[in-house]
LOFILUM-597792 format. One record per residue: residue number from 1; residue in one letter; y, z, x of N, C-alpha, C in turn. Coordinates in steps of 0.2 Angstrom, whole numbers. Each point is the difference from the previous one (the first is absolute). Layout:
// LOFILUM-597792
     n   res     nc2     nc3     nc1    cac2    cac3    cac1     cc2     cc3     cc1
   NUM     a       Y       Z       X       Y       Z       X       Y       Z       X
...
//
This chain:
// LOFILUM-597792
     n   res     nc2     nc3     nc1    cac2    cac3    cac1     cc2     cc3     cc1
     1     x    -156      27     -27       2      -1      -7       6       3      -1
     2     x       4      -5      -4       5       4      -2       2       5      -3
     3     x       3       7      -1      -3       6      -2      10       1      -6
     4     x      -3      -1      -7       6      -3      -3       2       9      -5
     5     x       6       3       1       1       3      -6       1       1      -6
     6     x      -2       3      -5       4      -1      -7       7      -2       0
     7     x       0      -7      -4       5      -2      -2       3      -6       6
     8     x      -4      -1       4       1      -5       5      -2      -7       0
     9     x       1      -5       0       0      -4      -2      -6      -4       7
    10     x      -5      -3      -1      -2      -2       7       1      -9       1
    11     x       5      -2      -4       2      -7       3       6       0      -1
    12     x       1       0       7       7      -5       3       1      -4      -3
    13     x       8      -3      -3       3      -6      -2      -2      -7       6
    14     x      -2      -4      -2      -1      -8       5       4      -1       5
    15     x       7       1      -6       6      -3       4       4       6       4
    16     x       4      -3       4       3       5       5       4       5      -7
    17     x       2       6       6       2       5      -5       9      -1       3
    18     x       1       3      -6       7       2       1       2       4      -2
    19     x       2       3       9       1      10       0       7      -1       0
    20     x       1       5      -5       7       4      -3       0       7       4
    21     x       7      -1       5       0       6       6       6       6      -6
    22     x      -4       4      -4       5       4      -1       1       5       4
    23     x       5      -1       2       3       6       4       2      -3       8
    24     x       5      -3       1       1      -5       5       4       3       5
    25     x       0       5       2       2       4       5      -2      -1       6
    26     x      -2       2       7      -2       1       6      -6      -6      -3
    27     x      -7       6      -1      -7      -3      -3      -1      -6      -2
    28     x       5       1      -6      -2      -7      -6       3      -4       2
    29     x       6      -2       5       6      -5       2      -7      -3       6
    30     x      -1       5       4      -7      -4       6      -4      -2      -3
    31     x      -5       3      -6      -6      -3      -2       2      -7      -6
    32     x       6       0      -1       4      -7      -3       0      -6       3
    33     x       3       2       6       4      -4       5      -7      -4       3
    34     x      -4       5       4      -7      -4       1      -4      -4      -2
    35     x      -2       2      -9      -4      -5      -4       5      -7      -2
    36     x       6       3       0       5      -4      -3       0      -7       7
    37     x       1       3       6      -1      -5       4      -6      -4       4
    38     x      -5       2      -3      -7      -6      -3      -1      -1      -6
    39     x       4       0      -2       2      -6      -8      -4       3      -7
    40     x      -3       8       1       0       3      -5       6      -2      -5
    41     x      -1       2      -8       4       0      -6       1       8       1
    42     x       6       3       3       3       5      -2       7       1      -4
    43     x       1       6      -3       4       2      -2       2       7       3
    44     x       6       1       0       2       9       2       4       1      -7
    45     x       0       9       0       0       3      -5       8       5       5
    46     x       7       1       1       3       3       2       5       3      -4
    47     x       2       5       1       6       5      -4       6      -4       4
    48     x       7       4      -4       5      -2       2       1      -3       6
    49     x       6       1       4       3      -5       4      -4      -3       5
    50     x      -6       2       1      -4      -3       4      -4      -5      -4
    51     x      -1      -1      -6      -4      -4      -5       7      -6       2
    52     x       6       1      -4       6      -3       0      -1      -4       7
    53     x       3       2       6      -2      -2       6      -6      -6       0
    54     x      -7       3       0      -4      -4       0       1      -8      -3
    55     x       2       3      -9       1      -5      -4       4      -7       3
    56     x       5       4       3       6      -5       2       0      -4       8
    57     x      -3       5       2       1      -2       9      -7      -1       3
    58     x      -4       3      -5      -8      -1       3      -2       8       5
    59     x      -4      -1       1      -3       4       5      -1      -1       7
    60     x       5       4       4       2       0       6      -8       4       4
    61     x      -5      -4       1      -5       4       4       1      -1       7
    62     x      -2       5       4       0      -1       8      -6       3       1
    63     x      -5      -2       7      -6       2      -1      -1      -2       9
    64     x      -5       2       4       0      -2       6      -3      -8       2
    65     x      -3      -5      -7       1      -6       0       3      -3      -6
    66     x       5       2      -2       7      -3      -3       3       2      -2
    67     x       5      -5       1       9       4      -4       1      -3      -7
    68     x      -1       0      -6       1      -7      -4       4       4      -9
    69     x       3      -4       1       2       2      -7      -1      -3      -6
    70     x      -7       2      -3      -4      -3      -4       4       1      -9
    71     x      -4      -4      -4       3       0      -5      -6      -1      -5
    72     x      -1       8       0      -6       2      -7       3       2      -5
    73     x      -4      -2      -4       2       0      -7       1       7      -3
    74     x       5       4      -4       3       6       2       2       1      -6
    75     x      -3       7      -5       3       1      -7       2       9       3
    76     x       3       3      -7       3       4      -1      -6       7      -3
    77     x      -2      -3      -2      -6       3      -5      -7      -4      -5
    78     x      -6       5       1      -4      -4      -1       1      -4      -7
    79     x       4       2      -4      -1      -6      -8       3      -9       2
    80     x       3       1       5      -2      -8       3      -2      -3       2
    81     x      -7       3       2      -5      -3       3      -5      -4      -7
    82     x      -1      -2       2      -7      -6      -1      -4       1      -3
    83     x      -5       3      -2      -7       5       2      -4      -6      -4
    84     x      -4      -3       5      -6      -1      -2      -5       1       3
    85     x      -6      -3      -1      -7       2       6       0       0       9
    86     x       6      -4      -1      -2       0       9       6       6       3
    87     x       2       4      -4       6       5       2      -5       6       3
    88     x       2       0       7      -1       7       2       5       6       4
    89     x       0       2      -5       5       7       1       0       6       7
    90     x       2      -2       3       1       6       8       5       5       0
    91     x      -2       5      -1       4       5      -2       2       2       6
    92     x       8       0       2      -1       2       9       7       5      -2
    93     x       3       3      -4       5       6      -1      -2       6       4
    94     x       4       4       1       1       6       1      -6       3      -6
    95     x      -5       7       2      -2       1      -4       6       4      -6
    96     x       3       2       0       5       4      -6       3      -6      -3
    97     x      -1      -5       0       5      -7      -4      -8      -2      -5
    98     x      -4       3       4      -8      -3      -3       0       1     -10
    99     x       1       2      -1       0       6      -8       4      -7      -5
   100     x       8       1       3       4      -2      -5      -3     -12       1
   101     x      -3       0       6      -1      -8       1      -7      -1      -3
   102     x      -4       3      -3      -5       1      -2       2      -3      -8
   103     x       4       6      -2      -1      -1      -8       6      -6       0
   104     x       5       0       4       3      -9      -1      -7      -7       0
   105     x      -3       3       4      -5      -6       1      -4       1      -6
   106     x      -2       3      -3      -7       2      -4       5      -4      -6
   107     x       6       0      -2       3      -3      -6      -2      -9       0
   108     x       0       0       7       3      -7      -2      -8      -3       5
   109     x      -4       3       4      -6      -3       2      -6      -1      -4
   110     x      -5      -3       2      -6      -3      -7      -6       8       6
   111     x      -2       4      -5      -4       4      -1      -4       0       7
   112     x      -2      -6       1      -6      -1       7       2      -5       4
   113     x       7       0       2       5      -1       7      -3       5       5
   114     x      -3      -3       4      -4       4       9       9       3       1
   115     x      -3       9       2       7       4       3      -2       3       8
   116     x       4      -4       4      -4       3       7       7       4       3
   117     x      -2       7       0       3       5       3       1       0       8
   118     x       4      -5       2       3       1       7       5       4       2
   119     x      -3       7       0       5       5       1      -3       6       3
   120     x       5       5       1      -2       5       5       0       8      -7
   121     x      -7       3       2       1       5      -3      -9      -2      -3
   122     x      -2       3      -5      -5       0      -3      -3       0      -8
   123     x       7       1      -1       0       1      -9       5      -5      -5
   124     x      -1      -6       6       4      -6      -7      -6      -2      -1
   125     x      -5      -1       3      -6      -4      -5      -3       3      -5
   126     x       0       5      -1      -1       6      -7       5      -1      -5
   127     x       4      -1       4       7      -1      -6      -2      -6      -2
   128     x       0      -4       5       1     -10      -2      -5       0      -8
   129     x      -6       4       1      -7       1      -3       2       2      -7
   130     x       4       3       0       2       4      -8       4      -8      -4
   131     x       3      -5       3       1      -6      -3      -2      -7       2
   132     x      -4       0       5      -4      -5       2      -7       0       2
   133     x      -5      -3      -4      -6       0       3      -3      -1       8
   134     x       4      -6       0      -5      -3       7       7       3       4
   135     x      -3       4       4       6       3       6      -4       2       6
   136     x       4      -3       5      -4      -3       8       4       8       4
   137     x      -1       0       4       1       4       6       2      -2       6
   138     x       5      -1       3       2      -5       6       3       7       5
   139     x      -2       2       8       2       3       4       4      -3       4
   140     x       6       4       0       7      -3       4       1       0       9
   141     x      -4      -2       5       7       2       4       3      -7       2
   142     x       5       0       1       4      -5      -2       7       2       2
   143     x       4      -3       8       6       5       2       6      -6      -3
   144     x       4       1      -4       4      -2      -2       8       3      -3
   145     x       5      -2       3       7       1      -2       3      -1      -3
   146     x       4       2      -4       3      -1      -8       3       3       1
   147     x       9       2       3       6       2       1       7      -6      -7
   148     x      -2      -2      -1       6      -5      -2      -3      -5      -4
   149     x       4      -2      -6      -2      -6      -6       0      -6       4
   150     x      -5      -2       0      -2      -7       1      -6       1       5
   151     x       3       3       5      -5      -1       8      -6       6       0
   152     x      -6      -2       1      -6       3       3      -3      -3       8
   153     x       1       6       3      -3      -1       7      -8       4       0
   154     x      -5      -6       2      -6       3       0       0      -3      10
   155     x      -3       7       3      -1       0       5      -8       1       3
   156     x      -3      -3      -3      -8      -2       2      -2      -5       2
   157     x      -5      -1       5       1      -6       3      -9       1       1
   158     x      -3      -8       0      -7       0       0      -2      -1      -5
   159     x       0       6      -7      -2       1      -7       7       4      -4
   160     x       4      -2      -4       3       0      -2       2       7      -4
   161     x      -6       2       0      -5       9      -2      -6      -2      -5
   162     x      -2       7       0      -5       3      -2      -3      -1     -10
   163     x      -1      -5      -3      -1       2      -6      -8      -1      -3
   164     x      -2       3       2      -7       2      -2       1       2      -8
   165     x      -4      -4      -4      -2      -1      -8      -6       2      -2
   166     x       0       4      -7      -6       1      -3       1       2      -5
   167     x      -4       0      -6       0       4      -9       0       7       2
   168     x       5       0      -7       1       7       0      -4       3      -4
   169     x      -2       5      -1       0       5       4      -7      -2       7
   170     x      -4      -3      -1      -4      -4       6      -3      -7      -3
   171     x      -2      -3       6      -4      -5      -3       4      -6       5
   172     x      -3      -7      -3       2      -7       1      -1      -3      -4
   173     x       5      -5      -2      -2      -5      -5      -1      -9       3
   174     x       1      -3      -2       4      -6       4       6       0       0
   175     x       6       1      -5       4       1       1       4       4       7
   176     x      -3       5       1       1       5       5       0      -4       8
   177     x      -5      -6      -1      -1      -2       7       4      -6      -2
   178     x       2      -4      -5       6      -4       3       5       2       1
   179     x       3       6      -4       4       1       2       0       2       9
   180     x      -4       4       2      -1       1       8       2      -6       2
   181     x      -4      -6      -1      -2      -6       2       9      -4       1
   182     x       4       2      -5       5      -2      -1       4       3       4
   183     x       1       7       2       4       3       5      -1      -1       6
   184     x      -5      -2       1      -4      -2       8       4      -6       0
   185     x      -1      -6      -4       5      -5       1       6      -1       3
   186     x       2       8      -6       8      -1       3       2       3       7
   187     x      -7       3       3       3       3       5      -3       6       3
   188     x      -3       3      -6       0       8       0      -7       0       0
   189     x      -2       8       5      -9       1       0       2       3      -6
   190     x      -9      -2      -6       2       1      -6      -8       2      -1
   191     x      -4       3      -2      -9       2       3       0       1      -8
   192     x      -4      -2      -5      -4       2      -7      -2       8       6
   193     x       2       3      -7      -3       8       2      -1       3      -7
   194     x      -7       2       0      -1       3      -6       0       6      -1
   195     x       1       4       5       3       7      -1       8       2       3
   196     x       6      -5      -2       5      -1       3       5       8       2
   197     x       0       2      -8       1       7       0       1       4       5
   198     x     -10       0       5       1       4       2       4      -1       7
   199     x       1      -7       2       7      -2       6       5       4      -3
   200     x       3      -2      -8       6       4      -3       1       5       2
   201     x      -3       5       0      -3       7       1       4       2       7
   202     x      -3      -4       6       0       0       6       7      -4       3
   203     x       3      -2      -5       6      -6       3       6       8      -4
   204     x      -2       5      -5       2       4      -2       3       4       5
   205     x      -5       2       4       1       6       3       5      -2       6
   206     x       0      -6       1       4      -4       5       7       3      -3
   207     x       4      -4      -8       3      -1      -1       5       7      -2
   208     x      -4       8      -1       2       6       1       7       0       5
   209     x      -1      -1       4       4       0       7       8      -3      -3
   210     x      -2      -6      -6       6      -3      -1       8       3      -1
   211     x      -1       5      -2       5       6      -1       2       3       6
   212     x      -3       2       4       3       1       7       6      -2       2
   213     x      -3      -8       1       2      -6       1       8      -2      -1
   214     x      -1       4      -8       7      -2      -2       5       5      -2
   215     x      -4       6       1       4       7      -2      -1       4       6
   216     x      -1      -1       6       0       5       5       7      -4       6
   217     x       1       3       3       5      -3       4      -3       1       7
   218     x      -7       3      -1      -3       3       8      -7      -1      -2
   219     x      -3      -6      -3      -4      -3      -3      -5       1       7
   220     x       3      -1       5      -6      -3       5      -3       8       3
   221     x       4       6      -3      -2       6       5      -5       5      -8
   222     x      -1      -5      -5      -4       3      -4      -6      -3      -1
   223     x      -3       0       4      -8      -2      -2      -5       6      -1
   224     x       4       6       1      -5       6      -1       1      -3      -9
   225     x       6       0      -2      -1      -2      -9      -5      -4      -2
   226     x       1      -6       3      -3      -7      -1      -9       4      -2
   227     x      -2       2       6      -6       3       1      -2       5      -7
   228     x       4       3      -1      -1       5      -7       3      -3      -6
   229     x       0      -9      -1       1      -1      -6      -9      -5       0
   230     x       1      -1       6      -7      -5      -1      -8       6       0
   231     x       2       6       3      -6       5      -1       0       1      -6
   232     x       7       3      -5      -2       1      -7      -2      -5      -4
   233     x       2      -7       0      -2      -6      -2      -6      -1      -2
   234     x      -4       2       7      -8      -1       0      -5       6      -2
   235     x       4       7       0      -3       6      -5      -2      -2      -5
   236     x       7      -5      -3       2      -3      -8      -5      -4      -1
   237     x      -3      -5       4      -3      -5      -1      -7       4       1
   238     x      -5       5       2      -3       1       2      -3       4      -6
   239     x       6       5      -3       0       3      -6      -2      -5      -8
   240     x       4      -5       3      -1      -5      -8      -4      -7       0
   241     x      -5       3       7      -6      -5       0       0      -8      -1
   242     x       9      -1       7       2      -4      -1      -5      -5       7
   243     x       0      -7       0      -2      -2       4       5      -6       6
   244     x       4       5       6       3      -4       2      -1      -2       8
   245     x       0      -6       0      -2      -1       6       0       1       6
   246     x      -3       0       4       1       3       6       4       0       5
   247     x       3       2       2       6       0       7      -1      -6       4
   248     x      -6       1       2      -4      -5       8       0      -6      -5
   249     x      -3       0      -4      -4      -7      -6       8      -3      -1
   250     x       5       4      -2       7      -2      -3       4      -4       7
   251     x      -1       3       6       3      -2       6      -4      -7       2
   252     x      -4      -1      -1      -6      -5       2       4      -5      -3
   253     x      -1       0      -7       3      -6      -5       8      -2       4
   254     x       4       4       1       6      -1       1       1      -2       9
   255     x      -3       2       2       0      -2       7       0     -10       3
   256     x       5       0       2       0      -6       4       1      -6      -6
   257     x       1       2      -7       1      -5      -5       7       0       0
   258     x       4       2       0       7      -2      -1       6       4       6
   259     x       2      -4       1       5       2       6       7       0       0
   260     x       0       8      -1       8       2      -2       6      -4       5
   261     x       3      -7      -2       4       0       8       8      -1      -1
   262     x       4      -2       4       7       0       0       3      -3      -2
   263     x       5      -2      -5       3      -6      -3       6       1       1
   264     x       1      -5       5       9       0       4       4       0      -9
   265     x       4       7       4       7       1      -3      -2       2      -6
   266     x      -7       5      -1      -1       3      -6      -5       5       2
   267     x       1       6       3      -3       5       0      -5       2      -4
   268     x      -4       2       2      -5       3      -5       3       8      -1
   269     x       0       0      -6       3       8      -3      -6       3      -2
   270     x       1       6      -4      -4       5      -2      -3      -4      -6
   271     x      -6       2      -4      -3       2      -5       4      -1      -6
   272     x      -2      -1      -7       0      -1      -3       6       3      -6
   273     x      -3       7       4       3       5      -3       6       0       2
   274     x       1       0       7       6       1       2       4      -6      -1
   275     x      -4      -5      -3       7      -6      -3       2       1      -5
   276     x      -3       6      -5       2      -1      -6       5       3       2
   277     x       0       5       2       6       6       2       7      -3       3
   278     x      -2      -4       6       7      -3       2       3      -5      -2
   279     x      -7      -3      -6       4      -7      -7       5       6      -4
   280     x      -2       6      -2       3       3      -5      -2      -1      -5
   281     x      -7      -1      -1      -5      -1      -8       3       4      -6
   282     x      -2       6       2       1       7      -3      -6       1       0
   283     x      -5      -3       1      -7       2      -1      -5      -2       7
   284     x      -4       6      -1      -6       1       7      -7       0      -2
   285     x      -5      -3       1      -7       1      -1      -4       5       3
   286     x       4       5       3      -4       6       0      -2       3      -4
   287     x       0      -1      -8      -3       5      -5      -8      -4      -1
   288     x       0      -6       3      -5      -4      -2      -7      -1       9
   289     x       4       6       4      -3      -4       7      -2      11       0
   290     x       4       4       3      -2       6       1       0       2      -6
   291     x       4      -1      -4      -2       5     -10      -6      -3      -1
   292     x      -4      -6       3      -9       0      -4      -2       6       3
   293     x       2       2       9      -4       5      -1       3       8       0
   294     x       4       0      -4       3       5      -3      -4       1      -6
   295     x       1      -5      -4      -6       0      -6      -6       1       1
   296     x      -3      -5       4      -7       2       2      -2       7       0
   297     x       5       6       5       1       5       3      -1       4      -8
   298     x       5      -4      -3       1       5      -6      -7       2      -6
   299     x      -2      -7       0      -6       2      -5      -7       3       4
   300     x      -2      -2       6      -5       2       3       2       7       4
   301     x       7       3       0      -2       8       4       0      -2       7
   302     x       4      -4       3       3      -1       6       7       0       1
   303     x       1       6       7       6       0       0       4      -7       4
   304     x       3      -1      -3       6      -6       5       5       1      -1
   305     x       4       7       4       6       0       4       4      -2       2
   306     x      -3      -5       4       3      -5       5       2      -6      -3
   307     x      -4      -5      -4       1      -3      -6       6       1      -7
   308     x      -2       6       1       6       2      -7       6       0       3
   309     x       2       5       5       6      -1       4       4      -8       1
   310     x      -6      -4       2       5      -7      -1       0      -4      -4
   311     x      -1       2      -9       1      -2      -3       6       2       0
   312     x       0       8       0       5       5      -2       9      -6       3
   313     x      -3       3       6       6      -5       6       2      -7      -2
   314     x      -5      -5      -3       1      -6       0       7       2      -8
   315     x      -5       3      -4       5       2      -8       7       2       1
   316     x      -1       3       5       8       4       4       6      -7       4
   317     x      -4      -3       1       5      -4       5      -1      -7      -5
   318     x      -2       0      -7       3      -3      -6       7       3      -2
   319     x      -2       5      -1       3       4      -5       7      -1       2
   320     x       2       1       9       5       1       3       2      -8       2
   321     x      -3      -5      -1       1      -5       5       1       1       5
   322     x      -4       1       3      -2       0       5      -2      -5       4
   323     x       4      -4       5      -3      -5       6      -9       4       5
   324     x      -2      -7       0      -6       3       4       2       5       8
   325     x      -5       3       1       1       5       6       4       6      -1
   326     x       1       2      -7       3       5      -4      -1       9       4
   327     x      -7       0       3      -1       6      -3      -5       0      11
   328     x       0       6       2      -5       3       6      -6       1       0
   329     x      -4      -1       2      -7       2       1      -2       7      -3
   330     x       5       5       5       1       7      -1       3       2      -8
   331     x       2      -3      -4       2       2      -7      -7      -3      -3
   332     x      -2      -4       1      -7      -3      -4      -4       5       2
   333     x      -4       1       7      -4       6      -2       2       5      -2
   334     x       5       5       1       3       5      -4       0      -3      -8
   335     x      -2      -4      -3       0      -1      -6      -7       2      -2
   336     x      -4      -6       7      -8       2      -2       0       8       0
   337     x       0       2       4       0       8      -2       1       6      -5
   338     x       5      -4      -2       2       4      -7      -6      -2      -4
   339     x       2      -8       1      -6       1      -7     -10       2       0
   340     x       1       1       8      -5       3       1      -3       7      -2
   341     x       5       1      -2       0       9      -3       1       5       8
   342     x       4       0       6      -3       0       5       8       5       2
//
């Protein structure tokens, strides 16, 4: 039986939905692109010159079965969208963009528009929460490129990734499984999971590492870090009686479902992080991936060190503009140590 939240709605609209990808970057340019090319009604939501771009030239996607330059329907900002009942909203920004795109939408969205948090981090669906009832939970893995206006290279082959959906904060509604039902379509393993969160949790402790990635230039000889951001993580988690899935159970899921592969004359680069850094954003989602469990750390009486230090680092190599690979392995522990009291 279906297991429905307050404030959830448990019927799905009849007719086909049409998802509005705010945030069309790497994520929301691939989870577009897919539904877009089985005849879903989408929209993408993009900022500057890369919204411009899309507008004008379309979306240049490359993927390991196709090269196409598709031509979806492309705004600036949510007040030009449409909103009626069959709009469904995919939130796939950077968490730090999450805040200011929220209250854009809440102006101009009808009050019980379905919000599905396709993002990395654990605290947009909270937030979503504070302006929107019905808000879903979507877990990312999904390897995709996002270097330059217009083009996304997604390099998955098999299942295009990972987006397992469920109600926020648990549950299922019907909505929850078409939507699934809808991303399986396009491509993607897509599971109704009613305790989605706790994948979130687990895909978290993954994405701690992200800062390495784009702020170590000896990224590959720090694993002893790695190890002591995901040890504190799970203090944090453990401390706040949090429920995150397990290691083996997370591997299981991920195992032999999508296959990272090679796409002549497009490399696979680093992580998400380390794009924003080499785009020159000015901005990094490390206050939203290692700052939860700074925060965690903070209200519960666990120390996180190791954690803090890469916030510390990522704010530093803002501050300075910084290109990624900025900083040693050896300055980063010597940070964790300071702030270790040590």
């Amino acid at each position: 039986m279906a297991s429905n939240p307050p404030g959830h709605s448990i019927n799905a609209e009849d007719d086909s939905s049409h998802y509005v990808i705010y945030g069309a970057g790497g994520i929301g340019s691939t989870i577009g692109a897919r539904l877009y090319r089985q005849d879903f009604k989408v929209t993408l939501i993009a900022r500057g010159e890369h919204g411009r771009v899309l507008q004008d030239q379309g979306l240049h996607f490359i993927a390991p079965d196709c090269d196409e330059i598709l031509q979806i329907p492309t705004v600036l900002h949510p007040r030009q969208i449409v909103f009626d009942a069959s709009v469904v909203v995919l939130m796939c920004m950077k968490s730090q963009h999450g805040l200011a795109a929220l209250e854009d939408l809440s102006k101009v969205a009808p009050t019980h528009t379905p919000i599905v948090c396709v993002q990395n981090g654990v605290d947009n669906e909270r937030q979503s929460l504070r302006f929107f009832p019905n808000v879903y939970a979507s877990v990312v893995i999904l390897p995709a490129v996002f270097l330059q206006p217009g083009l996304v290279v997604s390099h998955a082959a098999n299942k295009g990734g990972i987006l397992d959906t469920g109600c926020y904060p648990k549950g299922l509604d019907s909505r929850a499984k078409k939507i699934n039902t809808d991303l399986e379509t396009a491509g993607f393993s897509a599971r109704p999971d009613a305790q989605v969160m706790g994948q979130k949790y687990a895909k978290l402790l993954i994405n701690l590492a992200n800062i390495l990635q784009a702020g170590l230039q000896d990224a590959i000889d720090a694993r002893d870090i790695s190890l002591a951001l995901r040890n504190e993580a799970l203090a944090c988690f453990a401390a706040a009686g949090i429920n995150c899935m397990d290691k083996d159970e997370a591997k299981r899921r991920r195992d032999h479902v999508m296959l990272d592969t090679h796409v002549p004359g497009h490399d696979r680069s680093a992580g998400s992080s380390w794009q924003s850094m080499q785009r020159g954003t000015g901005d990094i989602e490390t206050n939203y991936l290692n700052g939860e469990i700074v925060l965690l750390g903070r209200v519960h009486g666990v120390p996180t060190p190791a954690n803090e230090a890469c916030v510390v680092m990522a704010m530093q190599m803002l501050a300075d503009n910084l290109g990624p690979g900025a900083y040693s392995a050896d300055w980063l522990r010597a940070k964790i140590e300071q702030l270790s009291g040590h």
